[in-house]
C-alpha positions as CSV (number, residue, x, y, z in Angstrom):
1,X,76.2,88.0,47.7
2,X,78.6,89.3,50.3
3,X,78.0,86.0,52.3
4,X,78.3,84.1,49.0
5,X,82.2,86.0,48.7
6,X,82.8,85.6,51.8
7,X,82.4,81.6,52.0
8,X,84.7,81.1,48.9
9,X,87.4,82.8,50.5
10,X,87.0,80.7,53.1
11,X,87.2,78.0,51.7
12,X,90.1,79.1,49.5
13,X,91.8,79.7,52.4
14,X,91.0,76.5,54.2
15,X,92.1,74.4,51.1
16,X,96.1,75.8,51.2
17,X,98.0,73.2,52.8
18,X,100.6,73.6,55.8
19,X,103.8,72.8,55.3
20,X,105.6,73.3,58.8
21,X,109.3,73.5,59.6
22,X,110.2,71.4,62.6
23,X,113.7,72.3,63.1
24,X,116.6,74.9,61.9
25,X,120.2,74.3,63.2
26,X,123.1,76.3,61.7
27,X,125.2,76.1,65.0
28,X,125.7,80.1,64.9
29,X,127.3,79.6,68.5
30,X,130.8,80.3,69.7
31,X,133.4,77.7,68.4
32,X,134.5,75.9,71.7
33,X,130.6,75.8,73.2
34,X,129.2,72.6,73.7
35,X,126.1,72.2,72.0
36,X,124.2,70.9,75.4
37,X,124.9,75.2,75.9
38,X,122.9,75.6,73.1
39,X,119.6,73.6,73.1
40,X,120.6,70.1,72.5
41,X,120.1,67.6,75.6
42,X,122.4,65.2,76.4
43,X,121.4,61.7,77.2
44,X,124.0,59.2,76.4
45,X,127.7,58.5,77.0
46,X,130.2,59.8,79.6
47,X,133.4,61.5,77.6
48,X,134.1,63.4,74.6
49,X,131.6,65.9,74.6
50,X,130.3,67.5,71.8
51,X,131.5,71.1,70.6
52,X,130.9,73.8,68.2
53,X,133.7,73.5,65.9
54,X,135.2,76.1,62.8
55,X,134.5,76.7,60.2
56,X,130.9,75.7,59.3
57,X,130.1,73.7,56.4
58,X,129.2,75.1,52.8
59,X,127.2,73.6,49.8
60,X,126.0,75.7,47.0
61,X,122.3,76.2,46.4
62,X,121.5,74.8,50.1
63,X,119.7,78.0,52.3
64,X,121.4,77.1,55.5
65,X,124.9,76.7,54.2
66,X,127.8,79.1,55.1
67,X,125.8,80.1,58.2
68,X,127.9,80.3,61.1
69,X,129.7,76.9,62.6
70,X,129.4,73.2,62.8
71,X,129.2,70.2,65.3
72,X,131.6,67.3,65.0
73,X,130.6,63.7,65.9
74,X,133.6,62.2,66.8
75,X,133.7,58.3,68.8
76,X,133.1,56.8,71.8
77,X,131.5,59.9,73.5
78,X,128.1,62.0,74.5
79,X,124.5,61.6,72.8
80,X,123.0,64.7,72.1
81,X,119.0,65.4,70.6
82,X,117.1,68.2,69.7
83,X,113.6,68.7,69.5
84,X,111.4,69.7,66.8
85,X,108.8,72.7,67.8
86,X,105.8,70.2,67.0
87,X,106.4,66.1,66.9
88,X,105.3,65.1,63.2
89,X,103.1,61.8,63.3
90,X,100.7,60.0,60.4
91,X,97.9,62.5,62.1
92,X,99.4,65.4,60.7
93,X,101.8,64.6,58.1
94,X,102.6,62.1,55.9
95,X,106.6,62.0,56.0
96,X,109.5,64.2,57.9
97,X,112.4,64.9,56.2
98,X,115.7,66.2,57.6
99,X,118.1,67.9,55.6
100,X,121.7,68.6,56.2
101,X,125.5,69.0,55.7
102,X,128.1,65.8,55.9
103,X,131.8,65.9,55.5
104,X,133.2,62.9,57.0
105,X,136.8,63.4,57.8
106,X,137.0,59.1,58.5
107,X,135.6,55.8,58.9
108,X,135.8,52.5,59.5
109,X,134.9,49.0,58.0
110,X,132.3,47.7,60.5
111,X,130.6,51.4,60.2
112,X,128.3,52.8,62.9
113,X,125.5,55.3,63.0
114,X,126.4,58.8,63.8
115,X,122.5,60.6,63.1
116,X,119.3,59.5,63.5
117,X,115.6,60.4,64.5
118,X,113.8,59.8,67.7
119,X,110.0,59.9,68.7
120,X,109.6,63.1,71.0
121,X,109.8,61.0,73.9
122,X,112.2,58.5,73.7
123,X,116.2,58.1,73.8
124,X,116.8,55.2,72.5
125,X,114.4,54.1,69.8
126,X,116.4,55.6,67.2
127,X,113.8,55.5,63.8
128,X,116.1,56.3,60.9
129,X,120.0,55.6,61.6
130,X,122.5,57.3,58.7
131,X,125.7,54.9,58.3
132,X,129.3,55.4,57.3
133,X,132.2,53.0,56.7
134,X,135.3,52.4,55.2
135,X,135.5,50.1,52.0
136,X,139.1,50.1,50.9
137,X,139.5,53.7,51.1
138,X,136.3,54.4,49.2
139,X,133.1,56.2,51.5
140,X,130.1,54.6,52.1
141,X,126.3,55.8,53.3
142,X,123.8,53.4,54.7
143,X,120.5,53.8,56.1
144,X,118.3,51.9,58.1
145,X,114.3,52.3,60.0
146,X,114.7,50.6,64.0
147,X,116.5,48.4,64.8
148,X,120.6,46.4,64.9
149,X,119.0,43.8,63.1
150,X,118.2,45.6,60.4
151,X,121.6,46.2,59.4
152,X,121.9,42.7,58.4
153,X,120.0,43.6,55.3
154,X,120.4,47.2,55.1
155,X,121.7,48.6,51.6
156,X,124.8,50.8,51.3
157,X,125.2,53.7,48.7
158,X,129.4,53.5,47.7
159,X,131.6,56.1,46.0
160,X,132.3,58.7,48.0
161,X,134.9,60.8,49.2
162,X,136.0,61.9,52.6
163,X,136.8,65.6,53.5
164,X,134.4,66.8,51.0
165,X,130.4,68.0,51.7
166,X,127.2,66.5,50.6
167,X,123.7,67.8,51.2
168,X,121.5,64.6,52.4
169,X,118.0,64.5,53.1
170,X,116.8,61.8,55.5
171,X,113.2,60.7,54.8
172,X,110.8,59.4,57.5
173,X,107.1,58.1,55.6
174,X,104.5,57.5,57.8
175,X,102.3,54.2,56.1
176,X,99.2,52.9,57.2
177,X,99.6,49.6,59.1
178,X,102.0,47.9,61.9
179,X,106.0,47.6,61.0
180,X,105.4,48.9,57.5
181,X,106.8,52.7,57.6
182,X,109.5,53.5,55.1
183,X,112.9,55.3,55.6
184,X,114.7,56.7,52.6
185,X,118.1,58.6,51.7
186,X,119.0,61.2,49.2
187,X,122.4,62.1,49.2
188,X,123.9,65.2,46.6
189,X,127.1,66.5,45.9
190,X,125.8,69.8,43.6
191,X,122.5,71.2,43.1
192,X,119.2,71.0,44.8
193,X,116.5,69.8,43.2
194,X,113.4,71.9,43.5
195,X,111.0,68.9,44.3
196,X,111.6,65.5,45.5
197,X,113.8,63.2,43.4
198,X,111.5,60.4,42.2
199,X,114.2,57.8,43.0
200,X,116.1,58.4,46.4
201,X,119.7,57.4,46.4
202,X,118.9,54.9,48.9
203,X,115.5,53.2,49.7
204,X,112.3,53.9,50.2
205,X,113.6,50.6,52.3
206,X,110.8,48.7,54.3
207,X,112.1,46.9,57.6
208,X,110.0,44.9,60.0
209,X,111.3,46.5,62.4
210,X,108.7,48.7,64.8
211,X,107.5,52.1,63.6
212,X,107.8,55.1,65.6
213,X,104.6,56.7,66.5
214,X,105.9,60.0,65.9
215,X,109.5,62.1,65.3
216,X,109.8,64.5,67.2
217,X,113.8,65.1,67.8
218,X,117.0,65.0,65.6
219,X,119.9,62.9,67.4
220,X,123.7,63.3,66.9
221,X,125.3,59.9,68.1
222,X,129.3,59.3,69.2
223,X,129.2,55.3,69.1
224,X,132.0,52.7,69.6
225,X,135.9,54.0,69.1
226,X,136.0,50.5,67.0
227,X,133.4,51.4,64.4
228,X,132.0,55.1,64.7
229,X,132.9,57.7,61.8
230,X,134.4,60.9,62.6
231,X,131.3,63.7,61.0
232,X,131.2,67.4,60.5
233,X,127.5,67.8,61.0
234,X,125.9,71.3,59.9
235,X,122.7,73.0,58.5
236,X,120.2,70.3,59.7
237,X,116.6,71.1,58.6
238,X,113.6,69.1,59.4
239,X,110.4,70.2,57.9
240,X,107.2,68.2,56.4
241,X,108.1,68.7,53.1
242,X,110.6,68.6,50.7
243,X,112.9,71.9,50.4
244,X,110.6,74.9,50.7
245,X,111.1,78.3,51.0
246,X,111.2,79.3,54.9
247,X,110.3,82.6,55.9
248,X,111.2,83.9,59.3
249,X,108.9,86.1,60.9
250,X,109.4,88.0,64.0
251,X,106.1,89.2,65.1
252,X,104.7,91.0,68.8
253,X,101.2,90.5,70.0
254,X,100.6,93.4,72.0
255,X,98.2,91.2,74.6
256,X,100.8,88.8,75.4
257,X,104.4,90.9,75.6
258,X,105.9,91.9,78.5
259,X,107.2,95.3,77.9
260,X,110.1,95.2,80.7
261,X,112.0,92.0,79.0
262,X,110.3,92.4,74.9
263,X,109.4,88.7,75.3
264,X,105.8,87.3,75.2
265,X,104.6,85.5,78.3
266,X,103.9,82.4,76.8
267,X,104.5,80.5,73.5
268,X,101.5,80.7,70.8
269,X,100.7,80.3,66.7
270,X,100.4,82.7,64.0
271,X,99.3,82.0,60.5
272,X,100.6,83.9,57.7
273,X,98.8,84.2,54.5
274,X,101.1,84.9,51.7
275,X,99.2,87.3,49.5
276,X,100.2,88.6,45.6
277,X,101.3,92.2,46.3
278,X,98.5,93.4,43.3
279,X,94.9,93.7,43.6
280,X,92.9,91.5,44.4
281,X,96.1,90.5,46.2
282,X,95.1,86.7,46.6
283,X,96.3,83.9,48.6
284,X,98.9,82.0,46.9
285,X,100.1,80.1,50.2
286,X,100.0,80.2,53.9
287,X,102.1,78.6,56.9
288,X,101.5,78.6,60.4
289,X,104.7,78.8,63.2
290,X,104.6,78.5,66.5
291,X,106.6,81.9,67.8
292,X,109.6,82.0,70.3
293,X,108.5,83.7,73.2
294,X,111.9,84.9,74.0
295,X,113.0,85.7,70.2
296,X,109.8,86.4,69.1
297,X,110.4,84.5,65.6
298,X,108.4,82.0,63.9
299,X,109.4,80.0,60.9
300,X,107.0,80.4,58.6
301,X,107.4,76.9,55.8
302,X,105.6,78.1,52.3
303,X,105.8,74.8,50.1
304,X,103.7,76.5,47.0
305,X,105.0,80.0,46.3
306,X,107.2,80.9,43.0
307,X,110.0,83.6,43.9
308,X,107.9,86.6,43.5
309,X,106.7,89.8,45.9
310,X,104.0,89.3,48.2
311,X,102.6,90.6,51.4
312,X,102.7,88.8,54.5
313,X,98.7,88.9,55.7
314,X,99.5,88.3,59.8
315,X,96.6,86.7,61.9
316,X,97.5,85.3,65.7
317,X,97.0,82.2,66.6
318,X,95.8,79.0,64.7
319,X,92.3,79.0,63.5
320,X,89.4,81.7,63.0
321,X,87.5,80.7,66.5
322,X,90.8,81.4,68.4
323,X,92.0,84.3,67.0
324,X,92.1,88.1,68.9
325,X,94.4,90.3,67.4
326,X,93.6,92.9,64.4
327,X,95.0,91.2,61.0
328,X,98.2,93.1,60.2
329,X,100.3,93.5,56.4
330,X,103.5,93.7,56.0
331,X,104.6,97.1,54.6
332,X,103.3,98.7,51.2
333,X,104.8,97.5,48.3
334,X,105.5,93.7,49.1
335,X,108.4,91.7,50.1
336,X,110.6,89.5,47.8
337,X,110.2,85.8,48.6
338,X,112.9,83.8,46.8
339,X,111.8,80.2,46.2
340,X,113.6,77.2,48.4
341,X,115.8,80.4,50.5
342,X,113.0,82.5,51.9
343,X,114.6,85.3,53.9
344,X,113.1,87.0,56.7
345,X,110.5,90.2,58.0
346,X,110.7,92.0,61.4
347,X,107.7,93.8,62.1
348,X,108.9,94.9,65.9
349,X,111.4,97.6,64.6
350,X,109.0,100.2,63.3
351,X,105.7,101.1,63.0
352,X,106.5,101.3,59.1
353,X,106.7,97.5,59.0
354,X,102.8,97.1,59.0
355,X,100.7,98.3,56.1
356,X,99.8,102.0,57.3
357,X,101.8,101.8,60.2
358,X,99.2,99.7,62.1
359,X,101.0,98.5,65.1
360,X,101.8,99.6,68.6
361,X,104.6,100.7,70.3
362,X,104.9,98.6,73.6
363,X,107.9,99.1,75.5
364,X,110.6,99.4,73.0
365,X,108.8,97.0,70.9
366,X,106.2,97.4,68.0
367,X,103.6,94.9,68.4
368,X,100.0,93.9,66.4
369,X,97.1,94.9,68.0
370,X,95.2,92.7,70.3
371,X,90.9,92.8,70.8
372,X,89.3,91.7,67.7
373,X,87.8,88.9,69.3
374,X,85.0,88.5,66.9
375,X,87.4,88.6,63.3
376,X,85.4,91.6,62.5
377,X,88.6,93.3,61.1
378,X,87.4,96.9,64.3
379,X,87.9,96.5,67.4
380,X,84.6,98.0,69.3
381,X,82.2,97.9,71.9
382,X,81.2,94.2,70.6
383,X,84.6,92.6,71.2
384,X,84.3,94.0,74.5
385,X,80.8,92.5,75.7
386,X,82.5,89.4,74.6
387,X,85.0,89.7,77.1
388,X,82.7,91.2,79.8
389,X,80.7,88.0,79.3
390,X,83.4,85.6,79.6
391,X,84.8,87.4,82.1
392,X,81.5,87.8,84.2
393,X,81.1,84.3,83.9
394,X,85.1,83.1,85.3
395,X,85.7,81.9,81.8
396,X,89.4,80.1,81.5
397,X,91.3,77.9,79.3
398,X,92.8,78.7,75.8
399,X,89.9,81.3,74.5
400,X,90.0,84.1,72.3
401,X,88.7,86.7,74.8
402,X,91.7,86.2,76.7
403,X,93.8,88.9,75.5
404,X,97.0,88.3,77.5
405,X,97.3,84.9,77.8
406,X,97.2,84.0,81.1
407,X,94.0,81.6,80.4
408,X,91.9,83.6,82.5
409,X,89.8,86.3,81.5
410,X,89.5,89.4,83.4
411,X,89.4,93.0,83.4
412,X,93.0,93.0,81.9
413,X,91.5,91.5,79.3
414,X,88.8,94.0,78.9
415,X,91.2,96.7,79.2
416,X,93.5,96.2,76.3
417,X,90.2,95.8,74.1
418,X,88.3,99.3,75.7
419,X,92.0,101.3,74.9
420,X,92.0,99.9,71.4
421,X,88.3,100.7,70.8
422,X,88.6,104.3,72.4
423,X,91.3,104.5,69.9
424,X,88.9,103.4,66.5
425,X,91.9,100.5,66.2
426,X,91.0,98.2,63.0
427,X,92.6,96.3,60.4
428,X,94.9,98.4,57.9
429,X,94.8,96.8,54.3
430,X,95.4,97.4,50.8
């Protein structure tokens, strides 16, 4: 019977989809910066480089607005991208969709491009170009997939105003097939609707132009003095859904932080299981994130969840077979999660951040135990004959006896997991 339990929740578990975010950009830098001082690579053009300019844009319902500054895309001048954490392809999504902020402060008949998206390794094949112009005073938007030549059929959106900010959300659709993937534009001047529009403002507009084999970067472009827009850019979001509440997460794993600089040695995946904060606190949605090594944050994309309190159910890295660390709660009680805004949870300030204080302080960090290498919820003598083993045998590569991360495992290894066992460390949970 316990088996019986045990493989439903499995496949409960299994059966929530991911919803990842890609990208969060509120330009909370220093007015004056340049953005290439802030994570954006420059890769075209020789003048005007791009700054962080005051104030940042604002738009009502929209999580990201009001949050510190702005970039402005001004003409004839450097190319900046950005990349996603992960590329989004047709293998693991079906569309991408970048969100953001626009108050164009002028244009110009012809009309150029001043933001598109890029495969992860390319500068130039710009898949998904976002168009102003002048028409007699009046604002126009226009989108495009590929290539120049589409613009000779491309469809514009008219009736806008200048000096005045619109939420857009720039849709990438992966579709089966050669030349056939779709690009659409939504474009808002109040409100945010909770699910996709059926209808986009512009599009879904098929162009035989080439499809990109993924997107994996956002670009902001300065084009030709004769036809480029001048564009407050701010708030860009790119996730695989539509707007969904985005938690972030800062999270330690005790195996792989370095307690002299509170950073982990490498880059690696959490999952967190969003749980009902009442018995039999079920899973009502889950996310996975890739956390920061130097920030120690994740961004954690729930696309199912109503605003309501729930626990965050913590497990490092991505799948059951890889994971090492003891499953950790958030504290008693529950956090609020408000739908399409999220908020975020730090579970390095205190040991009263986990469900019955279950972490460890490392350094001046508090940080989720490592050493449940066989998901058994204790860490015990079995977890460490599985690292003896491996270890005995010059086991490497990304395996869930390695406890620190270095791809080898070794008596460091063995020695987190034999502290934590001498210690009767286990999983903490309502």
């Amino acid at each position: 019977m316990q088996k019986i339990t045990l493989l439903i929740c499995f496949i409960l578990i299994s059966s929530v989809s991911y919803s990842q975010l890609r990208l969060d950009e509120n330009f909370d830098y220093p007015a004056g910066d340049s953005i290439g001082a802030h994570g954006w690579t420059y890769f075209s053009g020789v003048t005007n480089t791009m700054f962080v300019t005051s104030p940042g844009l604002s738009y009502a319902g929209y999580p990201l607005s009001g949050i510190g500054n702005a970039a402005t895309v001004n003409t004839t001048g450097n190319d900046y991208y950005k990349n996603f954490t992960s590329s989004a392809d047709s293998t693991n999504t079906s569309a991408i969709y970048a969100f953001f902020m626009v108050n164009v402060q002028s244009a110009q008949r012809p009309g150029d491009y001043f933001l598109g998206l890029l495969p992860d390794n390319s500068t130039t094949f710009y898949s998904g170009r976002l168009f102003a112009r002048d028409m007699g005073g009046v604002l126009e938007f226009g989108v495009t997939k590929a290539s120049t030549s589409d613009t000779n059929s491309m469809v514009w959106s008219s009736g806008y105003s200048y000096n005045t900010t619109y939420l857009m959300v720039l849709k990438y659709e992966f579709v089966p097939g050669s030349n056939n993937n779709l690009v659409s534009l939504f474009i808002f001047n109040s409100g945010v609707p909770a699910t996709e529009p059926a209808v986009p403002t512009i599009g879904p507009a098929l162009y035989t132009s080439g499809d990109a084999f993924n997107i994996g970067r956002v670009a902001l472009r300065q084009g030709v003095a004769s036809r480029m827009p001048t564009v407050i850019v701010d708030g860009i979001r790119a996730t695989t859904a539509w707007l969904t509440t985005v938690v972030n997460i800062k999270v330690a794993i005790e195996g792989i932080l370095d307690p002299n600089t509170s950073t982990h040695v490498t880059d690696d995946t959490v999952t967190v299981y969003l749980r009902n904060n009442f018995a039999p606190y079920t899973i009502v949605d889950s996310a996975k994130s890739v956390i920061n090594s130097q920030t120690l944050t994740g961004f954690f994309n729930f696309r199912n969840a109503a605003t309501g309190t729930y626990y965050f159910d913590v497990r490092f890295r991505g799948q059951p077979v890889y994971r090492n660390a003891i499953q950790t709660w958030s504290k008693a009680g529950g956090e609020l999660v408000t739908n399409n805004d999220g908020g975020s949870y730090d579970f390095t300030t205190s040991d009263t951040q986990a469900f019955g204080n279950n972490t460890l302080l490392k350094g001046t960090v508090y940080s989720i135990y490592s050493g449940d290498v066989s998901q058994d919820n204790v860490i015990d003598i079995s977890d460490g004959s599985l690292i003896d083993n491996d270890a005995f045998n010059f086991a490497s590569g990304y395996l869930n006896t390695d406890l620190t991360g270095d791809n080898v495992v070794d008596l460091s290894d063995a020695s987190i997991a034999d502290n934590n066992a001498f210690n009767f460390v286990g999983a903490v949970i309502p």
